[in-house]
C-alpha positions in Angstrom: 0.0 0.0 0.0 1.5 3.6 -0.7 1.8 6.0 2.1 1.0 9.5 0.9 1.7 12.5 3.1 -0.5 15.9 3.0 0.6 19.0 4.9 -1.7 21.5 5.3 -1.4 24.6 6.6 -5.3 24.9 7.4 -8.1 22.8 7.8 -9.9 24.4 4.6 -9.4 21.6 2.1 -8.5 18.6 4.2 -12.5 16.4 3.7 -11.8 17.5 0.2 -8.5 16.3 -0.5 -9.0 13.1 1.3 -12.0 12.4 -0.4 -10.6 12.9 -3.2 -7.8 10.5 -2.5 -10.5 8.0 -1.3 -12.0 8.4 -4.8 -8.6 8.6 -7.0 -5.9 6.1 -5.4 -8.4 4.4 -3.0 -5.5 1.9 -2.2 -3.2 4.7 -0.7 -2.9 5.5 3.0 -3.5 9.1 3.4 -2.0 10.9 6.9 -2.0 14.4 7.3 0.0 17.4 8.7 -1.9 20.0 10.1 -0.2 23.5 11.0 -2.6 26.3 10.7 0.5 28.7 12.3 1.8 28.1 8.6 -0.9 29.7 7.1 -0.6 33.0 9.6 2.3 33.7 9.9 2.5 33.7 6.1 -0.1 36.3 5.9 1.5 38.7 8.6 4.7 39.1 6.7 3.5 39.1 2.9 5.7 36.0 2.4 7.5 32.6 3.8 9.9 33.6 6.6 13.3 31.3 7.5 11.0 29.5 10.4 8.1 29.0 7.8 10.5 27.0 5.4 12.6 25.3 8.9 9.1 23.9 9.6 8.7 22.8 6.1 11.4 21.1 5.6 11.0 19.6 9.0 7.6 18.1 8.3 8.9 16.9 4.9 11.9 15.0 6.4 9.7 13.8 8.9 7.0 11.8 6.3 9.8 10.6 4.3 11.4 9.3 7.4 8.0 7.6 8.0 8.0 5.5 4.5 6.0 8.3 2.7 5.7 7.0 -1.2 4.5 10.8 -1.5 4.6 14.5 -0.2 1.3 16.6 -1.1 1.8 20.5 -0.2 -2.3 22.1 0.2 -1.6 25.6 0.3 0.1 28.0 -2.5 1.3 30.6 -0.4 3.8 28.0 1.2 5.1 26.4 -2.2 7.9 28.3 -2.3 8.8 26.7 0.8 7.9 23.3 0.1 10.4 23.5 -3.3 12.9 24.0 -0.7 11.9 21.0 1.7 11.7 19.0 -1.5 15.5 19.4 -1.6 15.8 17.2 1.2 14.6 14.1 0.5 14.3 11.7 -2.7 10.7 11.0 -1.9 8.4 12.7 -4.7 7.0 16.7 -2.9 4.1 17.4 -5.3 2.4 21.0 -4.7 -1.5 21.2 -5.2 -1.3 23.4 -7.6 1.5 22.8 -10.1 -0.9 21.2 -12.2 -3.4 23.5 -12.5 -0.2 26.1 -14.0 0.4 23.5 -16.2 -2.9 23.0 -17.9 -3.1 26.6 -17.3 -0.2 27.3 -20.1 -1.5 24.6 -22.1 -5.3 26.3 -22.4 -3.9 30.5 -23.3 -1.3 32.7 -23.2 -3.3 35.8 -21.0 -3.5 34.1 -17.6 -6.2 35.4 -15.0 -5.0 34.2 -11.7 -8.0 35.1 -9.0 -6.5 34.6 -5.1 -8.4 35.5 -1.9 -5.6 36.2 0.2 -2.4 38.6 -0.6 0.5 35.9 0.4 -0.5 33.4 -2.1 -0.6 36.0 -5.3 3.1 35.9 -5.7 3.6 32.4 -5.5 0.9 31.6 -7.8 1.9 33.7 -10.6 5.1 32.9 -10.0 4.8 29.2 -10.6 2.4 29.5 -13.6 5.7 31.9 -15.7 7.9 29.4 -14.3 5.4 26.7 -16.0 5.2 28.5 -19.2 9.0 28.7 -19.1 9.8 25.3 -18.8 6.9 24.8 -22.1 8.8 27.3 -23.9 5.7 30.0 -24.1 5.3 33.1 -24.0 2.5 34.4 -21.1 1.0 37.4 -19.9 -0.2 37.2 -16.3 -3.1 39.1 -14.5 -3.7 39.7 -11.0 -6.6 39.5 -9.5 -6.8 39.7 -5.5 -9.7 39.6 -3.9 -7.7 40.1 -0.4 -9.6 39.2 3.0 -12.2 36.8 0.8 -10.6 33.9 2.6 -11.0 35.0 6.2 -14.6 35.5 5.5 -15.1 31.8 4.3 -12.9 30.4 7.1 -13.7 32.7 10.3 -16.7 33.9 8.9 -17.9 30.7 7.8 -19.8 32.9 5.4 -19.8 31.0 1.9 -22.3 33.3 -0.1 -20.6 36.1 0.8 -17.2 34.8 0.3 -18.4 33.9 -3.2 -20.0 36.9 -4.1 -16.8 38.6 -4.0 -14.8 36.5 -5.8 -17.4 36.5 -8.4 -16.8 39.7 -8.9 -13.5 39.5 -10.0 -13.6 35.7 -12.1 -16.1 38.0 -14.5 -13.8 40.8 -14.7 -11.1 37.8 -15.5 -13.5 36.6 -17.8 -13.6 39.2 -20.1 -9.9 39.8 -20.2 -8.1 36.8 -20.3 -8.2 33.2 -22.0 -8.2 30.9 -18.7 -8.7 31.9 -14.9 -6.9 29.8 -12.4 -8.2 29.7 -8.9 -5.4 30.1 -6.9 -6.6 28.3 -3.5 -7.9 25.4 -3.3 -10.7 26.6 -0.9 -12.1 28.3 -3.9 -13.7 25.0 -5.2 -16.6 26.1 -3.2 -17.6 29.1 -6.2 -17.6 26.1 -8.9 -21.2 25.5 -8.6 -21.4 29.2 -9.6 -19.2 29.4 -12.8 -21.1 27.4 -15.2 -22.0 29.7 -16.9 -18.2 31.6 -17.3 -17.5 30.9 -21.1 -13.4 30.8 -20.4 -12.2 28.1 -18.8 -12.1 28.1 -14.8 -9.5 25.9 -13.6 -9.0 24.6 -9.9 -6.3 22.9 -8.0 -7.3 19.7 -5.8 -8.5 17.4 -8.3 -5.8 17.9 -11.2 -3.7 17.9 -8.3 -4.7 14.5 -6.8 -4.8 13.2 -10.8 -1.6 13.8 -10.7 -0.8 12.2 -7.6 -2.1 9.2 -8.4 0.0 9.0 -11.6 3.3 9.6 -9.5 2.8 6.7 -7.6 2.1 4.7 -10.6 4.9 5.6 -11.5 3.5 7.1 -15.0 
């Protein structure tokens, strides 16, 4: 049985991602990391900090310790850090949303990226040009941050709101770039609203598990 390994820095998209697991690579023994200090202390210095990467790399050399078969990073505004902590060990350290910037670059060249909190914007938009590079393209990137969004669906536990404002800025996305990427996971909770959005609307856990499940096939 494979042992895969999620940190997350929040409990925002843990039932998703596990269920998602339970659905994808139903043979695989999912554990989790939880450290929601991650996630804060993220947001109160606009970036990872030296301790934010020590812990990283600490919980990354601690599943692979354990027999981890894979490393699954939830949150964007850490990836930064988790490229580093990957450093460390041979075991595969797959961010949430790599695929997403992938398909992403594959699907335009004028990028929307939508984020609801200010920390992850940078590393979002960084790893989609850093995607495009590696394909050899040629991208333009657009910003969209609808900052404090998150806290309203997480401390708040106010969904409709929390939607109503990112709405706001997916349709502005939609009429000025070829393909919006949803930079947080947490923002799977809007898809039921964007059926109607004629670009496409890409989000991270399921490509993200997708690819998972390949890595430890080995594929």
């Amino acid at each position: 049985m494979k042992k895969v390994y999620i940190i997350h820095t929040s409990l925002v998209s843990h039932a998703e991602l596990n269920a998602l697991f339970a659905e994808l690579v139903p043979d695989a023994k999912v554990h989790n990391i939880v450290d929601d200090s991650l996630l804060h202390d993220v947001m109160q210095n606009g970036g990872i900090t030296p301790k934010v990467i020590s812990r990283m790399c600490s919980y990354v050399q601690a599943a692979a310790a354990n027999g981890a078969d894979l490393i699954f990073n939830q949150c964007s505004s850490v990836g930064e850090a988790a490229d580093i902590a990957a450093q460390l060990v041979s075991v595969p350290v797959l961010k949430v949303d790599a695929p997403m910037s992938e398909k992403a670059v594959e699907l335009g060249k004028k990028i929307g990226v939508v984020a609801t909190v200010r920390s992850t914007m940078k590393p979002s938009c960084n790893l989609v040009r850093s995607k495009a590079a590696e394909a050899g393209k040629q991208i333009d990137v657009v910003e969209y941050l609808v900052d404090g969004a998150l806290d309203v669906l997480m401390k708040e536990k106010n969904r409709e709101k929390h939607n109503a404002m990112v709405l706001e800025s997916v349709r502005r996305a939609e009429a000025e770039c070829d393909v919006i990427v949803l930079a947080q996971g947490s923002m799977t909770v809007l898809l039921p609203e964007l059926q109607d959005v004629k670009k496409p609307v890409l989000t991270s856990p399921r490509l993200g598990v997708e690819r998972a499940r390949k890595l430890l096939e080995g594929v």
